[in-house]
Backbone as JSON, one array per atom type, in Angstrom:
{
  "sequence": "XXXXXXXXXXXXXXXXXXXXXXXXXXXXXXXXXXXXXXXXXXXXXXXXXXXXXXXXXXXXXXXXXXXXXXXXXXXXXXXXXXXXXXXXXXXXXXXXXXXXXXXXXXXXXXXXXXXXXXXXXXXXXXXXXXXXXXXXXXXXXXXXXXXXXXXXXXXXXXXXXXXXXXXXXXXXXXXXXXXXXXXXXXXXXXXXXXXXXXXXXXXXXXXXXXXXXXXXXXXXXXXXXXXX",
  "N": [[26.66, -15.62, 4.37], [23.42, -17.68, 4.14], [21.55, -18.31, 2.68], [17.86, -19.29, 1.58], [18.23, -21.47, -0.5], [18.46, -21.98, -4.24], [20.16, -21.92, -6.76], [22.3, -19.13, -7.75], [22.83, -16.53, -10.15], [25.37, -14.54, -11.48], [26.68, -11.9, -12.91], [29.27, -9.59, -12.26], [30.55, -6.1, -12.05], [32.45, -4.02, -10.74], [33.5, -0.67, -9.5], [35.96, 1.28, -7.58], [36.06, 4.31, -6.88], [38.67, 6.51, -6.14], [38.77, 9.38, -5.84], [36.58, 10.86, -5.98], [34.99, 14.57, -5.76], [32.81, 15.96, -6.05], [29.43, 16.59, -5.32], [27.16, 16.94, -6.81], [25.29, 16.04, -9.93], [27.32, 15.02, -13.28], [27.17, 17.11, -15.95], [26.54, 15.9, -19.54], [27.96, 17.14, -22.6], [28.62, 16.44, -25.1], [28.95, 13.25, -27.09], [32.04, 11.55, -28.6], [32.97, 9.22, -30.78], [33.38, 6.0, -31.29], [31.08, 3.68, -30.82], [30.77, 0.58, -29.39], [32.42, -2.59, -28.08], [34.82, -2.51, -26.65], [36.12, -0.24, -27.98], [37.03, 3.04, -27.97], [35.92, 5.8, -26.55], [34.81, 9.53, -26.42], [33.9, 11.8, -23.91], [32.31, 14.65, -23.34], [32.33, 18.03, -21.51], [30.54, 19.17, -17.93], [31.71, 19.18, -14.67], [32.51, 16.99, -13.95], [34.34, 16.48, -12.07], [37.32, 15.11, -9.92], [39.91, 12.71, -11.04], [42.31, 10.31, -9.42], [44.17, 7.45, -9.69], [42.94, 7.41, -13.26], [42.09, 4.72, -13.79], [39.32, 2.44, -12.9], [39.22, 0.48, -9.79], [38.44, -2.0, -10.06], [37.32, -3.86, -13.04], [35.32, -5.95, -14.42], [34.44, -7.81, -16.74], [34.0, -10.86, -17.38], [34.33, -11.99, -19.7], [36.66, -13.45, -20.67], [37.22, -14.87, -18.86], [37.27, -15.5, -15.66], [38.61, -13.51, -13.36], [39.28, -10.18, -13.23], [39.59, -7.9, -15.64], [42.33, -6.09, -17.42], [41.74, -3.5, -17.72], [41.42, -2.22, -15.7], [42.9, -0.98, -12.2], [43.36, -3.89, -10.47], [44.08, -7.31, -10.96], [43.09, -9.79, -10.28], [40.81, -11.22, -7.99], [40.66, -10.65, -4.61], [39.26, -12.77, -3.18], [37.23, -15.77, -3.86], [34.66, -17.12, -3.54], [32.69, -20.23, -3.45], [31.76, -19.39, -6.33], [31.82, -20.14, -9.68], [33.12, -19.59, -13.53], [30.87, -18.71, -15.62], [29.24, -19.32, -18.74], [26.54, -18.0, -18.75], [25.64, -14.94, -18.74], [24.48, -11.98, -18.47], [22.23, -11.05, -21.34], [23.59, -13.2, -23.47], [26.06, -12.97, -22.68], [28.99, -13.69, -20.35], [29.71, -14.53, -17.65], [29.77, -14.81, -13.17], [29.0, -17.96, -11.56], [26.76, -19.92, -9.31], [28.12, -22.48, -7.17], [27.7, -24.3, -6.18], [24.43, -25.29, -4.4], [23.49, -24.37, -2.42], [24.63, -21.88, 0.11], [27.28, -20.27, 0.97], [28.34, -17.56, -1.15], [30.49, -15.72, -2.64], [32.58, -13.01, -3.66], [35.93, -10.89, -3.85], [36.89, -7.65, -3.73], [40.02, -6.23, -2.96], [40.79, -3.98, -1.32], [42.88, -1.32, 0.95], [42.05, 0.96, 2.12], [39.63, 1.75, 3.11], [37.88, 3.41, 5.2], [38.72, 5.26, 5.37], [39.19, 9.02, 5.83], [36.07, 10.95, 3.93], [36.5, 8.73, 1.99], [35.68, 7.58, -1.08], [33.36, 5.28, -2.79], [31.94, 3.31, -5.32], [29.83, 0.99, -6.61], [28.83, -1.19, -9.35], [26.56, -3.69, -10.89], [25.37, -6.4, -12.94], [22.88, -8.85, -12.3], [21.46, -12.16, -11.02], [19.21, -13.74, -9.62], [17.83, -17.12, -8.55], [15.73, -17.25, -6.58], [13.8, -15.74, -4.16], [14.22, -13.44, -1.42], [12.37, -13.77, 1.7], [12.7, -13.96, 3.99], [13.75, -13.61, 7.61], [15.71, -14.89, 8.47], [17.39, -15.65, 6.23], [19.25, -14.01, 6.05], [20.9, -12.29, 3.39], [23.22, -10.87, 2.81], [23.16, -8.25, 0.73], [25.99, -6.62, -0.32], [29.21, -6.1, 1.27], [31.65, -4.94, 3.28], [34.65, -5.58, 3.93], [37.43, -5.11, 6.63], [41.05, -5.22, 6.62], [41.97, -6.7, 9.03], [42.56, -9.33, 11.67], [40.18, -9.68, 13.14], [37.51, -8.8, 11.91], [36.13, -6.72, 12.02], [35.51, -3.58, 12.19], [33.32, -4.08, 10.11], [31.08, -2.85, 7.27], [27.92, -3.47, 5.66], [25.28, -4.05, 3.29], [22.3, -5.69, 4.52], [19.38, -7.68, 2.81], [17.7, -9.21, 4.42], [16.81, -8.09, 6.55], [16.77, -5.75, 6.33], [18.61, -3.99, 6.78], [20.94, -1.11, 7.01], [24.5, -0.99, 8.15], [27.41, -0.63, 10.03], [29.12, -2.83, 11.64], [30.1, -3.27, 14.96], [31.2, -0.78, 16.83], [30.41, 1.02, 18.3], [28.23, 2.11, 18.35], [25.29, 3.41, 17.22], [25.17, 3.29, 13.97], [24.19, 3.13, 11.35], [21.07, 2.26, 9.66], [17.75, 1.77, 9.2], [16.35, 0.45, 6.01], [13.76, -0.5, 3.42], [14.54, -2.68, 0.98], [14.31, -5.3, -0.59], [14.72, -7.37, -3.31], [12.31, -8.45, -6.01], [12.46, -9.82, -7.98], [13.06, -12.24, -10.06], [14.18, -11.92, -12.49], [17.24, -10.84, -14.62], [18.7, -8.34, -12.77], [19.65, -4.56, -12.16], [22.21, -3.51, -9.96], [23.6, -0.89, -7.95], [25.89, 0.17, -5.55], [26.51, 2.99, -3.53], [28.87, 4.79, -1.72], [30.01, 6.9, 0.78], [32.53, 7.39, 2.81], [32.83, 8.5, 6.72], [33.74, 11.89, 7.56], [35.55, 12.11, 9.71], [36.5, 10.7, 12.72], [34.17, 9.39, 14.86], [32.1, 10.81, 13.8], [29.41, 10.91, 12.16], [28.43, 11.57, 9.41], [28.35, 9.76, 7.1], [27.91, 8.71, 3.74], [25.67, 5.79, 2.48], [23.9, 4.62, -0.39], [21.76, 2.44, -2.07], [21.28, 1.19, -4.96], [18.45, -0.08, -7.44], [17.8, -0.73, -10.41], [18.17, 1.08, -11.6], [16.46, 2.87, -10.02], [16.57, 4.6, -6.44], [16.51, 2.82, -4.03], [17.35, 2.78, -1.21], [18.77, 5.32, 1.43], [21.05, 7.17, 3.08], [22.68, 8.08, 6.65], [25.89, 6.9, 7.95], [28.44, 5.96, 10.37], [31.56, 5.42, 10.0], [34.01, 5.38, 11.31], [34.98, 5.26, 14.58], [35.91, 6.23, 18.0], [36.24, 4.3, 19.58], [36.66, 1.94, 18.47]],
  "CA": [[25.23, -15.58, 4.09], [23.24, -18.6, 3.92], [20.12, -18.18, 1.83], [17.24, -20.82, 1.35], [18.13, -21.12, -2.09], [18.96, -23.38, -4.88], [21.55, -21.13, -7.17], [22.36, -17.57, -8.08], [23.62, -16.62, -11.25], [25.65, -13.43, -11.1], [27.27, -10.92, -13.66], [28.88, -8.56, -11.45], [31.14, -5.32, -12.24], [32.72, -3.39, -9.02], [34.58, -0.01, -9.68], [36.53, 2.03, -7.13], [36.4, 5.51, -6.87], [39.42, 6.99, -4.97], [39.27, 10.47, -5.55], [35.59, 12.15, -6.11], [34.93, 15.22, -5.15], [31.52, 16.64, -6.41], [28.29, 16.4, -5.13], [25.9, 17.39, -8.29], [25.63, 14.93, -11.05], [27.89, 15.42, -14.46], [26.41, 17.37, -17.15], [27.44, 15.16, -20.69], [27.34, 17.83, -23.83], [28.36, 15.52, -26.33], [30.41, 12.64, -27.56], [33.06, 11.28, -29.88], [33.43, 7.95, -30.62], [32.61, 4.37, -31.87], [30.43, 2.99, -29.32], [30.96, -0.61, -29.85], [33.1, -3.19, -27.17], [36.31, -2.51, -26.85], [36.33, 0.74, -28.62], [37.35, 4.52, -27.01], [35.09, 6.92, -26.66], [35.18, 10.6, -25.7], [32.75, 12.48, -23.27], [32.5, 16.21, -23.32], [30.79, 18.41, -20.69], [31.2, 19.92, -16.68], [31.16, 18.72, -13.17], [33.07, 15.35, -13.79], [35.53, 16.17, -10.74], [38.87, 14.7, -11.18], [40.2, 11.13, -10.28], [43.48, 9.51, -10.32], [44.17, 6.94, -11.58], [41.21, 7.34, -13.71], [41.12, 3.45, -14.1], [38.83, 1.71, -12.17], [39.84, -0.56, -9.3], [38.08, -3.31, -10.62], [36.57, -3.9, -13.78], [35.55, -7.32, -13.56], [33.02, -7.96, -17.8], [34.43, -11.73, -17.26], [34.43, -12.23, -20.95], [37.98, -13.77, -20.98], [37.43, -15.65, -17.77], [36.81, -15.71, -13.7], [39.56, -13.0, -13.44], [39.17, -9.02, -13.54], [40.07, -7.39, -17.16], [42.96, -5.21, -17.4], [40.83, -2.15, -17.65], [41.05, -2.03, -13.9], [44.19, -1.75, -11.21], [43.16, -5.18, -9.68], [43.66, -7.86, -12.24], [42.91, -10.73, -9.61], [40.01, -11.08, -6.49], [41.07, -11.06, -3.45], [39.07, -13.77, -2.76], [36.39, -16.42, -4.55], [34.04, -18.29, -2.78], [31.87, -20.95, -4.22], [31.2, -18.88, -7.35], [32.54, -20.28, -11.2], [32.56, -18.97, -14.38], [29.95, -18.9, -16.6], [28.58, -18.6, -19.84], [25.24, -18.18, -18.39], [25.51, -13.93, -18.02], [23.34, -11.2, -19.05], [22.41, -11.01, -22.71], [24.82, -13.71, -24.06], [27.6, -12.31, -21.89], [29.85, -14.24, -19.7], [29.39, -13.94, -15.31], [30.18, -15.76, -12.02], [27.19, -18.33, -11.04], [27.27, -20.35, -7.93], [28.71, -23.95, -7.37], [26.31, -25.34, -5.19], [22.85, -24.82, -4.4], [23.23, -23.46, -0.53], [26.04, -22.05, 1.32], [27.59, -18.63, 1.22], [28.59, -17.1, -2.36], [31.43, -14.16, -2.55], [33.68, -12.51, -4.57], [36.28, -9.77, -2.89], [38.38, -7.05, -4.28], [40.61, -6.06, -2.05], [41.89, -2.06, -1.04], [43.76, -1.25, 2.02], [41.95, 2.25, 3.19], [37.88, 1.62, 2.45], [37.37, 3.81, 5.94], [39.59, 6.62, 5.32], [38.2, 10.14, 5.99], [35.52, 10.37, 2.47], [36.79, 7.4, 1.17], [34.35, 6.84, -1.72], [33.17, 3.95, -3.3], [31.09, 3.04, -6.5], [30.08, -0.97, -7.31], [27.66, -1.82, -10.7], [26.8, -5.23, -11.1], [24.54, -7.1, -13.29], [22.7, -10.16, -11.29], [20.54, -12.53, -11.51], [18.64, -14.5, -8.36], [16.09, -17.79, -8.71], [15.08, -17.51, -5.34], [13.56, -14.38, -3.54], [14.16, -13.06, -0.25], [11.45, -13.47, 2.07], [12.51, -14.3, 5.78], [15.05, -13.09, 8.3], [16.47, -16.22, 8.42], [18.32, -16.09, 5.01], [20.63, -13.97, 6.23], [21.07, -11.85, 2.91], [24.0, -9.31, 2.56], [23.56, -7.6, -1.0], [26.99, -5.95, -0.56], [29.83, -6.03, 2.42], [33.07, -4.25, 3.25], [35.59, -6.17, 5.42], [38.52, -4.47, 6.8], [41.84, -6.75, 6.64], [42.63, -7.25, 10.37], [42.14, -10.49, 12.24], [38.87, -9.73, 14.18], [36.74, -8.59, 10.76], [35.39, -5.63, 12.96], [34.53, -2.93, 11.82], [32.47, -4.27, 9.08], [29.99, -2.33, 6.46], [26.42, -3.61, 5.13], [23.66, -3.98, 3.22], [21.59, -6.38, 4.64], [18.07, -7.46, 2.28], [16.88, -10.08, 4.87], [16.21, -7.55, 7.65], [16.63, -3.85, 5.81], [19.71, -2.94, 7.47], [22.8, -0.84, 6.71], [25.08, -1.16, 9.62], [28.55, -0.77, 10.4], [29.53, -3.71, 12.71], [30.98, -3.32, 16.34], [32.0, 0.32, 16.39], [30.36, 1.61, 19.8], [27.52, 3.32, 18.48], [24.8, 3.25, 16.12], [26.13, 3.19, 12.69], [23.58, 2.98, 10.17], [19.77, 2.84, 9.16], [17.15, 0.6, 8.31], [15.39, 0.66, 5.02], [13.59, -1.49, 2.72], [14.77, -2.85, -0.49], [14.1, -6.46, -0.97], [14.49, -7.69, -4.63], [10.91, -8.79, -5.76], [12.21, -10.5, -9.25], [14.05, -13.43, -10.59], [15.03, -11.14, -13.55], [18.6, -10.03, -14.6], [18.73, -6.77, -12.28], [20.8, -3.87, -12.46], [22.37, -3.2, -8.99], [24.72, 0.0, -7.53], [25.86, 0.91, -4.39], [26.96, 4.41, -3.48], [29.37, 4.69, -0.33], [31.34, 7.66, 1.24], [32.77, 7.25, 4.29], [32.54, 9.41, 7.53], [34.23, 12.13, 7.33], [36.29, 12.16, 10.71], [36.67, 9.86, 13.66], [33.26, 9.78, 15.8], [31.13, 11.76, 13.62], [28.32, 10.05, 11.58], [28.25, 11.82, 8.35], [29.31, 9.0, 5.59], [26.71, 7.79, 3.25], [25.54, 4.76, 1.97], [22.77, 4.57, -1.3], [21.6, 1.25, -2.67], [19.44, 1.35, -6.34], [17.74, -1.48, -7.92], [17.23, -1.09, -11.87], [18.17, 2.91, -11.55], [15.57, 3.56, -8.55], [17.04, 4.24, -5.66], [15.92, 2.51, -2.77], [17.01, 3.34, 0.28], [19.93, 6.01, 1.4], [21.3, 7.5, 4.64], [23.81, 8.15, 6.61], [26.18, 6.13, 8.45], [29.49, 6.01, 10.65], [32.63, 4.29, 9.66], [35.34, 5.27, 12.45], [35.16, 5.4, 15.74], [37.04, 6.11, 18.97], [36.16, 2.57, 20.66], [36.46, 1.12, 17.47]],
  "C": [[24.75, -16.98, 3.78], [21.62, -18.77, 3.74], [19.53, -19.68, 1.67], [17.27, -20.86, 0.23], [18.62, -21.97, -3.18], [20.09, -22.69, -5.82], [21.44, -20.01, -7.24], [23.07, -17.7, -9.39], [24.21, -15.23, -11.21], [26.54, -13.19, -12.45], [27.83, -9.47, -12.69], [30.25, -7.59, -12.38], [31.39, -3.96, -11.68], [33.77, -1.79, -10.0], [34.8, 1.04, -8.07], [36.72, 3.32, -7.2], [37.17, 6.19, -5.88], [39.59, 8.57, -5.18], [38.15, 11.64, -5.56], [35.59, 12.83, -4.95], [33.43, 15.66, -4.96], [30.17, 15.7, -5.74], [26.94, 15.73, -6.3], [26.41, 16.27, -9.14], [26.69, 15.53, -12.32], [27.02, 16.08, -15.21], [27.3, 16.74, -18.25], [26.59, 16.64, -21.95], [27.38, 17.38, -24.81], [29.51, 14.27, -26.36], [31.19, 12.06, -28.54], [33.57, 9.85, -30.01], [33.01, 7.08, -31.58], [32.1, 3.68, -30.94], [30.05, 1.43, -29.69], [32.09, -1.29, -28.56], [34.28, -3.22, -27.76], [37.12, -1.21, -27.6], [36.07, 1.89, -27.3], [36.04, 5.49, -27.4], [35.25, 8.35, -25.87], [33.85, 11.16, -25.15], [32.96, 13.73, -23.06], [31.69, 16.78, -22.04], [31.18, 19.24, -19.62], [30.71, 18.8, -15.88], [31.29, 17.19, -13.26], [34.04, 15.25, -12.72], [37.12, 15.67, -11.58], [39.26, 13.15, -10.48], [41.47, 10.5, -10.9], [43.95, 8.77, -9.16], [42.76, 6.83, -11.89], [40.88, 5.82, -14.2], [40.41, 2.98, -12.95], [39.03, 0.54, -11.03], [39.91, -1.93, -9.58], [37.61, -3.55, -11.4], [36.21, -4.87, -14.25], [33.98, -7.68, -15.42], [33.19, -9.34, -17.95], [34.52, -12.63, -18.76], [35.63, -13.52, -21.11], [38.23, -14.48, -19.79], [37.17, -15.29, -16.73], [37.56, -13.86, -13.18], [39.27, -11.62, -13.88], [39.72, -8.27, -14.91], [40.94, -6.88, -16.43], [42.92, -4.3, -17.26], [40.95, -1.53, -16.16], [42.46, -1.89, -13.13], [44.03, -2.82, -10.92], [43.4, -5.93, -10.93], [43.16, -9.6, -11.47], [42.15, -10.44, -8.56], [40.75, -11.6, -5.7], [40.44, -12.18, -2.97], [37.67, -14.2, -3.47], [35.85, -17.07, -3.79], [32.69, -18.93, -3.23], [31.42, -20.53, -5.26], [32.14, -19.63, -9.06], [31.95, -19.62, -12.24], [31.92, -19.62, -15.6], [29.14, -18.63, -17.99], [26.96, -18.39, -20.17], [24.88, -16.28, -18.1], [24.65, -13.52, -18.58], [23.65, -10.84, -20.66], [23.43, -12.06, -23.3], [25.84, -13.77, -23.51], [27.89, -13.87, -21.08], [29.7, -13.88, -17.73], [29.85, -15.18, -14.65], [29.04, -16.62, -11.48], [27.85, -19.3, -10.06], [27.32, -21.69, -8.34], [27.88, -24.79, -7.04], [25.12, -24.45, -5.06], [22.8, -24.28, -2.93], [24.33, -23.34, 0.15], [26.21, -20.42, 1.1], [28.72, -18.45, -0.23], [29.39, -15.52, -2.33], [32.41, -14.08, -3.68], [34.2, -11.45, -4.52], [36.99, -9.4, -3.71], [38.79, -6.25, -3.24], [41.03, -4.23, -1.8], [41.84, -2.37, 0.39], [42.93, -0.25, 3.21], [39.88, 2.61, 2.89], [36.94, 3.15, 3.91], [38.38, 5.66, 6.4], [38.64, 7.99, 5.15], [38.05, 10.82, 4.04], [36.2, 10.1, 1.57], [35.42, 7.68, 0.04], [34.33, 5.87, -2.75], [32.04, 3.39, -4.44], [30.52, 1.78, -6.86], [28.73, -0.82, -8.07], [27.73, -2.76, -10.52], [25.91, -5.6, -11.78], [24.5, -8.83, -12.36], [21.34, -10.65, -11.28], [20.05, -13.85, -10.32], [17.86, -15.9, -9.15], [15.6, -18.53, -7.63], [14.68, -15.8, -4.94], [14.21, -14.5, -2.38], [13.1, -12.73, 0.74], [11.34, -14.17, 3.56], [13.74, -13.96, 6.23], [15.84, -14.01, 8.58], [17.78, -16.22, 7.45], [19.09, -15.44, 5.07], [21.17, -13.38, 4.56], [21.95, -10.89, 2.7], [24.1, -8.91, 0.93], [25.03, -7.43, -1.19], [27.32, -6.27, 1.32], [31.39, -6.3, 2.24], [33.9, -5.09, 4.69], [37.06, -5.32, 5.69], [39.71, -6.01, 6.47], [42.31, -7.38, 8.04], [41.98, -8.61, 10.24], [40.56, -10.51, 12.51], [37.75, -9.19, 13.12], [35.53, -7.65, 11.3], [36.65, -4.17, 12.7], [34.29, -3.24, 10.55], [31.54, -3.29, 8.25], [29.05, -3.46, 5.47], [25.62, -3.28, 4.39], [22.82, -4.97, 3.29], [19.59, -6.55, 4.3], [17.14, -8.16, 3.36], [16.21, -9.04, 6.09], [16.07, -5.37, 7.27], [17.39, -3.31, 6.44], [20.93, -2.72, 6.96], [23.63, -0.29, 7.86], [26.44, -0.83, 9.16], [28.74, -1.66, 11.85], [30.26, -3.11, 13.78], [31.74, -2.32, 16.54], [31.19, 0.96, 17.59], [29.39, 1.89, 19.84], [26.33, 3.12, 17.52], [25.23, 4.32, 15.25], [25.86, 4.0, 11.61], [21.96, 3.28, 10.11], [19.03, 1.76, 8.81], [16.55, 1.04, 6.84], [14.34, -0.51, 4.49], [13.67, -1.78, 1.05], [15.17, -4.04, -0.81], [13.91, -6.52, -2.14], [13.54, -8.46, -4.59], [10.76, -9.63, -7.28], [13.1, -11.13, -9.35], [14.55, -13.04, -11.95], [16.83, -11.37, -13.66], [17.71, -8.61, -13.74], [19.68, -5.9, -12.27], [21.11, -3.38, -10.44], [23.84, -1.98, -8.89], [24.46, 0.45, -6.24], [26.94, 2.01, -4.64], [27.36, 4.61, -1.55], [30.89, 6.09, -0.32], [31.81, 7.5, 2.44], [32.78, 8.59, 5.51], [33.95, 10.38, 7.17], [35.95, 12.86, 8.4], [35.77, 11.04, 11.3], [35.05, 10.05, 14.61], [32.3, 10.43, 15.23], [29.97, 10.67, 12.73], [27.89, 10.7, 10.27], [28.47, 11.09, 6.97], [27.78, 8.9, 4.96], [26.93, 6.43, 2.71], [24.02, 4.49, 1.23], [22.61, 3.13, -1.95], [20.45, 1.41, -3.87], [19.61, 0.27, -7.17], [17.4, -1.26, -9.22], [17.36, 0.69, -11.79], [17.34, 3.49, -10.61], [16.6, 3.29, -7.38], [16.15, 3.86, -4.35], [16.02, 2.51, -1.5], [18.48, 4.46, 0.13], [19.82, 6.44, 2.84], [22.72, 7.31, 5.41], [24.46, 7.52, 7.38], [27.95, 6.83, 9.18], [30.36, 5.08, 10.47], [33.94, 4.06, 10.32], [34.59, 5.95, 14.05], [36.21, 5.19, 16.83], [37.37, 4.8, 19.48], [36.59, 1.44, 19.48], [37.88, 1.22, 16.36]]
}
């Protein structure tokens, strides 16, 4: 990506979901705890599904450095690019802000099976822009899934500069346009919501993107194909 832009400042925090099942949201009936950092808490209730391992793939509050907490399977990104760490995050906190003022800004955690029949996928992030988005030029990907081969095909998207969520080079149309251009130089709260198709050729996966708890666009997409 190569935005007209002078830095980004980012707080981000990715988790992995490898095993939901449920549709419907959780109901919470109560809970038990000390709600304070670093402290356990218990959640009571229905319709939490089941998930294992119930840690998170990535849990990435950078408090303690560049480097994913423990909290998470991953304890290292697969890959860093132009981003350092900073004591510039949200509220006081700690985040990743960019090195330079223009080039292409990443930070990868790695899994093996992202296109596996419904795969699904969860990422939070706190983030923080001081540039907008406001031409097709800049070349914007909010979010993007690379496989590990050589040829970095079949790809997944969310592109802000043109409103598209695609799946790259897969035979067929993929994906969907929407629109959900960030419109503030705020801290924002960002989540994407990704299941994958649920066979070879069919076009049932989703993919939801929400901006401060609204969601802004959703729809459905393909993630395997025969040609592909």
């Amino acid at each position: 990506m190569k935005p007209i832009t002078l830095r980004s400042v980012a707080l981000c925090t990715a988790l992995l979901s490898l095993g939901l099942t449920a549709h419907a949201a959780p109901s919470v009936s109560g809970a038990a705890g000390t709600f304070s950092t670093g402290q356990r808490i218990q959640l009571s209730g229905s319709g939490f599904g089941s998930k294992s391992p119930a840690a998170p793939q990535v849990w990435a509050d950078f408090e303690s450095g560049a480097n994913p907490s423990p909290l998470g399977l991953t304890s290292s990104w697969g890959k860093v690019q132009a981003l350092t760490w900073s004591t510039e995050g949200f509220a006081g906190t700690h985040g990743m802000k960019a090195a330079d003022g223009n080039g292409n800004w990443s930070i990868m955690a790695s899994y093996d099976s992202w296109t596996k029949e419904n795969q699904h996928v969860y990422i939070y992030k706190k983030q923080k822009v001081n540039f907008l988005i406001t031409s097709q030029t800049q070349n914007w990907k909010i979010w993007r899934m690379w496989p590990s081969n050589s040829s970095n095909y079949p790809n997944i998207y969310i592109a802000a500069h043109n409103g598209r969520c695609y799946v790259e080079n897969i035979g067929q149309e993929s994906g969907f346009f929407g629109n959900f251009t960030n419109t503030s130089t705020n801290w924002n709260t960002e989540e994407i919501l990704f299941r994958a198709s649920s066979a070879i050729n069919v076009k049932d996966g989703l993919l939801a993107y929400r901006l401060n708890g609204q969601q802004l666009t959703s729809g459905s997409v393909l993630t395997r194909s025969s040609s592909a």
